[in-house]
C-alpha positions in Angstrom: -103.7 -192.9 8.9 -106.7 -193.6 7.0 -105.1 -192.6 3.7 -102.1 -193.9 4.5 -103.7 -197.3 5.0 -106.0 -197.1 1.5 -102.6 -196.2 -0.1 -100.6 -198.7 1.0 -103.8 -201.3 -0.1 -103.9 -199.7 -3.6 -100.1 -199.8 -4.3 -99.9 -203.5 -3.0 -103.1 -204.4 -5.4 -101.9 -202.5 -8.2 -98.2 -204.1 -7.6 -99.5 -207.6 -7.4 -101.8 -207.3 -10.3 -99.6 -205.7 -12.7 -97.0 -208.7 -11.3 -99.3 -211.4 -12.5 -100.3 -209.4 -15.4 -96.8 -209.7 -16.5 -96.1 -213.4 -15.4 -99.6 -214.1 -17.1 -98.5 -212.5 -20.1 -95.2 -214.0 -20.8 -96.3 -217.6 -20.0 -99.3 -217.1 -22.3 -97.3 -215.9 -24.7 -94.5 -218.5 -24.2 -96.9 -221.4 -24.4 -98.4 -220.2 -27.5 -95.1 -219.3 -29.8 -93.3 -222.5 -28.2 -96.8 -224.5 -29.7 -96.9 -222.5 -32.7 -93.0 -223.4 -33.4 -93.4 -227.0 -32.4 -96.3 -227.6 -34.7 -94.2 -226.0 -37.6 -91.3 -227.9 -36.8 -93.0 -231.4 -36.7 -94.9 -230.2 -39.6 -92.0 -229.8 -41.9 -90.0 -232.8 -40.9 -92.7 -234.8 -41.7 -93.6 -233.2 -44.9 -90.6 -233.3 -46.1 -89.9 -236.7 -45.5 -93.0 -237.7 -47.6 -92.0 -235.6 -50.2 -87.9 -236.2 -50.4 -88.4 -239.7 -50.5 -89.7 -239.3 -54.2 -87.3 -236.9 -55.3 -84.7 -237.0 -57.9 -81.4 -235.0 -57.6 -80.0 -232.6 -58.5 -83.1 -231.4 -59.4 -83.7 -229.0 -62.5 -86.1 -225.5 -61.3 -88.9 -227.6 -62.7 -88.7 -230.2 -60.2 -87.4 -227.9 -57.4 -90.5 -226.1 -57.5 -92.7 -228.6 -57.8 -91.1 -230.0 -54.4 -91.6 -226.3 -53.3 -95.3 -226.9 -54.2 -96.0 -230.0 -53.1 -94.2 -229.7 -49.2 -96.4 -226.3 -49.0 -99.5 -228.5 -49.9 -99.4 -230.2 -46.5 -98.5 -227.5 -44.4 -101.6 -225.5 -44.7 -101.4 -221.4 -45.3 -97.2 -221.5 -44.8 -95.0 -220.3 -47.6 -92.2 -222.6 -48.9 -88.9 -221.8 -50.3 -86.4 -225.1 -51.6 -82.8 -224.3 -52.4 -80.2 -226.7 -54.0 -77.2 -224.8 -54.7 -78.0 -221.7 -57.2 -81.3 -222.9 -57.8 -84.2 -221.6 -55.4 -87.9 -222.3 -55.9 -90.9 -220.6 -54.0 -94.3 -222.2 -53.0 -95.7 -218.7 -53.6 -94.7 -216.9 -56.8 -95.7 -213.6 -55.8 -94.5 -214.0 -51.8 -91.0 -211.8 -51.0 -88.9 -214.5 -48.8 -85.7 -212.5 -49.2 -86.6 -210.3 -46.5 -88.4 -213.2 -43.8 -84.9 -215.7 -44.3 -82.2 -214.2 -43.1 -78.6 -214.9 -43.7 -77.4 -216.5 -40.0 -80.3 -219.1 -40.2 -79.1 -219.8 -43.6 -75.8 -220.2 -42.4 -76.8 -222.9 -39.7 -79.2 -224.7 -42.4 -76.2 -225.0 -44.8 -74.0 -226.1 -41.9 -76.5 -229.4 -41.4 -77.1 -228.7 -38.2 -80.8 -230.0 -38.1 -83.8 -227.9 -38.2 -83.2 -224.5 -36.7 -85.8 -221.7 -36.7 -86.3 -217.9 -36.1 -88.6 -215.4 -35.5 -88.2 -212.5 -37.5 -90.4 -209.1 -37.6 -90.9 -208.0 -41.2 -92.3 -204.7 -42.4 -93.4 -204.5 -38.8 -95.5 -208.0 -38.8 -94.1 -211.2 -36.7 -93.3 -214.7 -38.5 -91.6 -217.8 -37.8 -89.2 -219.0 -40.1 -88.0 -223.2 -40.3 -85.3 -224.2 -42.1 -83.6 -227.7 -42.3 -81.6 -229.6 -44.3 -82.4 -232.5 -46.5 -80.3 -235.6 -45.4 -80.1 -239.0 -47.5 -81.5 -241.6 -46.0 -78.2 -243.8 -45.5 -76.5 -244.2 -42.4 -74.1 -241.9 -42.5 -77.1 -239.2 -42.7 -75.4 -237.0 -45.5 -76.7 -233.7 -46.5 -78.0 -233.9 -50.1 -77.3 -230.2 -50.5 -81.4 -229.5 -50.6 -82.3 -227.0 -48.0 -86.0 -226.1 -47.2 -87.2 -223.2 -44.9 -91.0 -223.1 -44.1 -92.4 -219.5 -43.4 -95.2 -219.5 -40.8 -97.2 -216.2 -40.0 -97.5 -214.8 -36.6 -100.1 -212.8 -36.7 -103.0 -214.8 -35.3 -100.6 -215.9 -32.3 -99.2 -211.9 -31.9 -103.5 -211.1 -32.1 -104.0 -213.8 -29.5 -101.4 -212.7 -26.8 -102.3 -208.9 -27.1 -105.8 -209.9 -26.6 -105.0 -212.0 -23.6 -102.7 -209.0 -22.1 -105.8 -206.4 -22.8 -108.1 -208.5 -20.9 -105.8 -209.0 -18.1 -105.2 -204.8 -17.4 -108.7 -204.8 -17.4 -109.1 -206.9 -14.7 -106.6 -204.8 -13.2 -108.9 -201.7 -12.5 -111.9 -204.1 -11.0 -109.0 -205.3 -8.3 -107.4 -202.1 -7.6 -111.0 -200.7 -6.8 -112.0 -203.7 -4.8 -108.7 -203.2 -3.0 -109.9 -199.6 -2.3 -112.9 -200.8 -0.7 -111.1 -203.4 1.3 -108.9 -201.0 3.0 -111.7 -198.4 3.3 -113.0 -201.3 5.2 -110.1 -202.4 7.5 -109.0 -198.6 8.0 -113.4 -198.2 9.1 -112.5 -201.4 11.6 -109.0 -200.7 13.1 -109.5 -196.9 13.0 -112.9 -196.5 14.2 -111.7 -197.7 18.0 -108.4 -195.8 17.4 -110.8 -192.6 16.7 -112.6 -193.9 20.3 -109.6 -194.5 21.9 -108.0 -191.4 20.7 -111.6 -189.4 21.8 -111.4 -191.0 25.7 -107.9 -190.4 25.7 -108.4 -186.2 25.2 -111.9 -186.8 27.9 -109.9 -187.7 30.6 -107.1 -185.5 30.0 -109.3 -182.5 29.9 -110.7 -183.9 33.5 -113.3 -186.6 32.1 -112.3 -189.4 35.1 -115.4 -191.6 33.7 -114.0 -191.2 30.1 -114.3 -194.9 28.9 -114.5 -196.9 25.9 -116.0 -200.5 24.8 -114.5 -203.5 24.5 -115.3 -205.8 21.7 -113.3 -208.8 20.8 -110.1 -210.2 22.0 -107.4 -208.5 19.7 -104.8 -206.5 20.1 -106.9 -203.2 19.7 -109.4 -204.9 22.8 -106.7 -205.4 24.8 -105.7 -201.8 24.3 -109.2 -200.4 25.2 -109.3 -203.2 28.3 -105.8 -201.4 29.6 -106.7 -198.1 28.6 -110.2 -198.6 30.9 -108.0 -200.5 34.0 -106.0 -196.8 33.7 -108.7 -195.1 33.7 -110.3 -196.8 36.6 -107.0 -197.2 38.6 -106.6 -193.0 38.1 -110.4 -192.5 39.2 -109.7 -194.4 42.1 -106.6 -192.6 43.2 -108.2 -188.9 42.0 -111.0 -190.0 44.4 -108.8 -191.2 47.2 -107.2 -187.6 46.6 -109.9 -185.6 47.1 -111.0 -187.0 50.2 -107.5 -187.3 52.0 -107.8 -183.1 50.4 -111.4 -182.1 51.7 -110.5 -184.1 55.5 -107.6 -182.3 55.4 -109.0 -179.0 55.1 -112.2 -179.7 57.4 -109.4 -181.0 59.7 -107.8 -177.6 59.4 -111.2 -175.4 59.7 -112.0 -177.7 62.5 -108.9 -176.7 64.3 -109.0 -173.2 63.7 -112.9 -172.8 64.5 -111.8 -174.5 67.8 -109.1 -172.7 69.1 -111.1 -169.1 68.3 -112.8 -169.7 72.0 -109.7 -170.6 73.7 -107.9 -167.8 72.1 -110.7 -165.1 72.7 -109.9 -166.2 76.3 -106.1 -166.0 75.9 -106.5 -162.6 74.0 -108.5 -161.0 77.1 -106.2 -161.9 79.4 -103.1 -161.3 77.6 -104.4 -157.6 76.9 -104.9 -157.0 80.7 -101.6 -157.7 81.2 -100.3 -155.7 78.5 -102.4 -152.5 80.3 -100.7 -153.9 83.3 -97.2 -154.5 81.8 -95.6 -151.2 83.2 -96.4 -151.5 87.0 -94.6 -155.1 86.7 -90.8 -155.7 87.0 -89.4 -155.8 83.9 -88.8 -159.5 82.8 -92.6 -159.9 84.2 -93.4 -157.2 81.9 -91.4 -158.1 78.7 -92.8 -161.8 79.4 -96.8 -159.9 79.2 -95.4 -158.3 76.5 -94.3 -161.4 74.9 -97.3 -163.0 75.3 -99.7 -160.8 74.1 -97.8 -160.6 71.0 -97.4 -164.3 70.3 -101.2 -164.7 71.7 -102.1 -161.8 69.0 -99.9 -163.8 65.9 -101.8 -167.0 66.9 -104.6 -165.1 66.7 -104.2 -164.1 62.9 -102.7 -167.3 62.3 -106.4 -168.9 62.5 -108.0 -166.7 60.7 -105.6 -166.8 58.0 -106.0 -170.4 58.3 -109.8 -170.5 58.3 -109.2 -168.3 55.6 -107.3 -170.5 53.1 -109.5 -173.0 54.0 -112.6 -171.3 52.2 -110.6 -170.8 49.8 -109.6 -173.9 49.2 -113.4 -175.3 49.8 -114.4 -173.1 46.8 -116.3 -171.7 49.6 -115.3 -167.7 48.7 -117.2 -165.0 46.9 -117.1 -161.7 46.1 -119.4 -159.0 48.1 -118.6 -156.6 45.2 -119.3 -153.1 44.3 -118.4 -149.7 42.2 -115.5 -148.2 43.8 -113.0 -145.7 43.8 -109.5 -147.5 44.2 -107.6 -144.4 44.8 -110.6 -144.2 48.1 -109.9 -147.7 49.0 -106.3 -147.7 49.2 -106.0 -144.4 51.2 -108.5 -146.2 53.2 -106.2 -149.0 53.9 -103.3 -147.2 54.6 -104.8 -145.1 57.2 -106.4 -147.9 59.0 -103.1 -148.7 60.0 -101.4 -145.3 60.6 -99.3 -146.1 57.2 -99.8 -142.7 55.6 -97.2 -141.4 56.6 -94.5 -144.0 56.1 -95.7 -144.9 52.8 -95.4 -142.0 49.4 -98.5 -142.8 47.7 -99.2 -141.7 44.0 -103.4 -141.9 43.9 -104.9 -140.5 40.7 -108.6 -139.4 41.8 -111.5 -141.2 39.4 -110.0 -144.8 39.0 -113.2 -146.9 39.7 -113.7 -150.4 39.5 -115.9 -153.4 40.9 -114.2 -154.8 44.1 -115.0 -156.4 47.0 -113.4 -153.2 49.2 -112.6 -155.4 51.7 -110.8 -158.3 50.1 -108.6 -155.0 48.2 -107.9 -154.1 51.9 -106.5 -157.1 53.0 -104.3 -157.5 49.8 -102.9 -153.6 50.2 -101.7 -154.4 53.5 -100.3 -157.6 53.0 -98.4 -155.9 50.3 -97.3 -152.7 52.2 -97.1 -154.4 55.2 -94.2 -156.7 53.8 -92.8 -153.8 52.1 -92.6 -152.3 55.2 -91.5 -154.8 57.4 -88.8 -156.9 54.7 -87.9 -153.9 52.4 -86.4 -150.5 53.3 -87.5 -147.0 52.7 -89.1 -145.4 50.8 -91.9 -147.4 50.0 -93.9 -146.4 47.1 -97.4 -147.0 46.3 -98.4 -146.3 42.9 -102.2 -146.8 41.3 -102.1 -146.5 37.1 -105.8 -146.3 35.5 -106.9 -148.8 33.4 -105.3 -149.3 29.8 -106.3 -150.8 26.4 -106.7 -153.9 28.2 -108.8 -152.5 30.8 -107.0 -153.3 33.9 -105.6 -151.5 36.7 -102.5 -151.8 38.3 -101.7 -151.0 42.2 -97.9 -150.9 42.2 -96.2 -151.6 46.1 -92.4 -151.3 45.9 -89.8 -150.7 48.3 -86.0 -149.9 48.1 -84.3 -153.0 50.1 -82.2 -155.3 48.6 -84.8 -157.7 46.5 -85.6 -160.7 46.2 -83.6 -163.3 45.0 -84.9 -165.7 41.7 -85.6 -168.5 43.5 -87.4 -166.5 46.4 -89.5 -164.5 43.8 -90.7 -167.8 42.2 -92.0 -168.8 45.9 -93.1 -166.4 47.7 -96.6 -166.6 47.4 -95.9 -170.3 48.6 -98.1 -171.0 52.0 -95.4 -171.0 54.5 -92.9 -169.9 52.6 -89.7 -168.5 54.5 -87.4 -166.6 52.5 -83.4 -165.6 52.9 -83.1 -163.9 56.1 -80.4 -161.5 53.9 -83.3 -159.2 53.4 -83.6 -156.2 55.6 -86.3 -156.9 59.0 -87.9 -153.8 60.0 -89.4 -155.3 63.2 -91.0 -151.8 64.6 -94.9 -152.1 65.2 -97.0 -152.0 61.8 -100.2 -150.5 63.6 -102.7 -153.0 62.8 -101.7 -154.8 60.4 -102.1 -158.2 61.2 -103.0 -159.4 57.8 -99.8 -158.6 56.1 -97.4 -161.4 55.3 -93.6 -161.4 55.3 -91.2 -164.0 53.6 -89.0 -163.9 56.5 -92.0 -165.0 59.1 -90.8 -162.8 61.6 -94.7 -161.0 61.7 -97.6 -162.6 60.2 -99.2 -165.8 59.8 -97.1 -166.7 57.0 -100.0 -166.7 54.9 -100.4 -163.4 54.5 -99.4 -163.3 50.4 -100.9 -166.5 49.3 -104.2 -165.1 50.8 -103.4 -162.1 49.2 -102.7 -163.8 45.6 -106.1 -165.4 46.0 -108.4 -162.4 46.7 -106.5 -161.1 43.2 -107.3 -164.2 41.3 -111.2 -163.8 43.0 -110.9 -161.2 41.2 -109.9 -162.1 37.8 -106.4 -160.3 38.0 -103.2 -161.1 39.9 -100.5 -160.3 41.6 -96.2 -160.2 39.9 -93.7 -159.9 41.1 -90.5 -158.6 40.3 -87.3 -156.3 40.7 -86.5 -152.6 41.1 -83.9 -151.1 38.5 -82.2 -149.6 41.6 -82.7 -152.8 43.8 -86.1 -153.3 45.6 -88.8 -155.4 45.0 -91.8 -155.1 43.0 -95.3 -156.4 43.6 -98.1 -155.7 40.8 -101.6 -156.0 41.7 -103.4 -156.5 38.1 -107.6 -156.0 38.1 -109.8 -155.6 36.2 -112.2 -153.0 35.9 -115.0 -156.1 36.5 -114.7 -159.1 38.2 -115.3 -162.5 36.4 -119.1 -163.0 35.4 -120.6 -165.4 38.6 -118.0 -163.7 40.7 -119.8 -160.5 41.6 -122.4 -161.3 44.3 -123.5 -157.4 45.1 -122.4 -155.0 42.4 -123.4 -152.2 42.8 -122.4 -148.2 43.8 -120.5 -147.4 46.9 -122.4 -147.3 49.9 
């Protein structure tokens, strides 16, 4: 903008000046010829008068150029030439008129038109040529046939005008610099809070809520700034009202969740007696225990999941990390919950990486566990070493019918319940509480967004995506370190 702006100043500058330059010039230079042709006009008529009043016709050459002579006497440095018929007498003997009179201005002189003039270039020099007939003095105002034309040099006028025109353009470069400067100037005055503005403007989108910028004056550009910082302060305000609604809302939530562990520790107890107890009860007595202890144990993981998001969500989490061997902590995993043999694993021996073992725990059987509860058999867990990127991969697929687009895009939404279409293994998954299923039918329903953020604790993540044979896909992507401030113990296994 700032070029733009000394441009458009320049061009007007140099436009206006070389405007006036020409409007200078050719009134300068109208004023003096019209002066210059006046004068010789006046001049003659009056010389000529003087002289004619004295003078016999026809004359002989004699007398014609003595009349010649004595009309150029009063009329300074111009040349004279006097015709009457053939005969034609010259001030100047040694002057060359026949070139500097030209034949339509002796035309209109012989017509008796009055006194006519013309200015004619010759051999590349400017002059002004008079001509007028000589009338008698009677009434009638006959011609007397005697025609005189007054030769004027242009020279000194043409030196004049050039001079004025070379002064002007001069002048010309002094105002296109000055114009320069002046829009340096304005582009330095409007810019510099554009430039502020513009510098605020990136502040608070990059987070900046107390980005603001000075007011000063009462122009447009102020009253820019002044509703640029009402914005500003109307967003801090609601970014603040925001966060507090957010951190009551997850206090609320820990809160709640902290609260009910007592009652459900109690609840727990009670419903595991009468599980023990379930078969020496009738039967709907016993499929009500049954019941119970179930929904008391879902409860159960629903606050911890819950307290669990919430220390996510604080910022509270970190990583207990530590050299490990993936292929160790997976087997791990699936054993703790008598998976092993419902699951075909592909371990490679020697994958190590820095992990927080347990948080790895809880995202394997989240992912197996919906595998095995929403997909169909086999499921396939698959660990690749790391690459050029240095990143491993923990691959959890299962042979059902997929996920659908929209489903896939979601399902590491908390709460998210997917199309029922997917096939329900509802058998007992051992102990895997932790494990999340789109459906909802097991689990807290928070099972994969937990999952997702242990990954992302991490530095890596978790995709999702389909089977060439149907099936879905999840990826677990880490790498072989966790983020730098993330790792709170590394160290070797233990």
């Amino acid at each position: 903008m700032r070029v733009r702006l000394v441009v458009t100043f320049v061009l007007v500058a140099l436009l206006s000046a070389v405007t006036a330059t020409a409007l200078a010039y050719r009134d300068a230079r109208t004023a003096v010829l019209q002066r210059t042709q006046n004068t010789a006009v006046n001049d003659l008529r009056e010389r000529v008068a003087a002289v004619a009043a004295g003078f016999d016709l026809p004359p002989d050459q004699r007398s014609l150029s003595r009349f010649a002579a004595q009309v150029s006497e009063g009329l300074g440095a111009r040349i004279v030439v006097a015709r009457h018929q053939d005969l034609s007498a010259v001030s100047d003997a040694y002057a060359d008129t026949e070139g500097r009179i030209t034949a339509e201005l002796r035309a209109a002189v012989r017509a008796g038109d009055g006194t006519r003039f013309q200015r004619v270039q010759w051999r590349g020099e400017p002059y002004l040529v008079v001509g007028m007939p000589v009338t008698y003095a009677d009434g009638d105002r006959r011609t007397s046939g005697l025609e005189v034309f007054a030769i004027t040099d242009l020279r000194a006028e043409r030196d004049d005008t050039a001079a004025l025109l070379d002064s002007v353009q001069a002048g010309t470069v002094p105002v296109v610099v000055a114009a320069a400067l002046l829009a340096l100037l304005a582009a330095g005055t409007v810019l510099r809070p554009v430039r502020k503005l513009g510098r605020a403007t990136r502040e608070l989108a990059a987070g900046d809520l107390g980005s603001r910028v000075a007011v000063r004056g009462h122009d447009e550009l102020a009253d820019l700034a002044r509703t640029f910082n009402e914005t500003a302060d109307a967003l801090q305000a609601s970014d603040a009202e925001l966060r507090a609604q957010e951190a009551k809302a997850r206090r609320f939530v820990a809160d709640v969740s902290h609260e009910l562990r007592t009652p459900l520790a109690a609840m727990t107890m009670v419903a595991t007696v009468l599980e023990e107890d379930a078969d020496q009860l009738p039967p709907d007595a016993a499929r009500a225990a049954r019941t119970v202890g179930a929904e008391t144990a879902r409860l159960s993981r629903l606050v911890e999941d819950l307290m669990e998001i919430s220390r996510f969500d604080a910022g509270a989490v970190r990583l207990n990390a530590s050299g490990a061997d993936l292929a160790d902590t997976v087997r791990a995993s699936l054993a703790l919950r008598g998976w092993t043999d419902r699951v075909t694993a592909e371990l490679p021996e020697g994958v190590r990486a820095v992990v927080d073992r347990r948080r790895i725990d809880v995202i394997v059987s989240n992912l197996v566990g919906n595998a095995l509860r929403h997909g169909a058999p086999p499921v396939t867990v698959t660990l690749t070493p790391p690459g050029a990127d240095g990143r491993v991969t923990l691959e959890v697929a299962d042979h059902g019918p997929g996920l659908p687009p929209e489903a896939r895009e979601r399902v590491f939404d908390r709460f998210y319940k997917a199309d029922e279409a997917r096939t329900r293994n509802t058998s007992s998954t051992g102990s895997g509480g932790e494990a999340d299923g789109e459906s909802g039918g097991q689990g807290s329903g928070l099972g994969m967004a937990i999952a997702l953020e242990n990954a992302r604790l991490h530095g890596g993540t978790i995709e999702v995506g389909e089977r060439a044979g149907g099936g879905a896909v999840f990826t677990l992507v880490l790498p072989v370190s966790p983020p730098p401030g993330q790792a709170a113990d590394e160290g070797e296994d233990r």
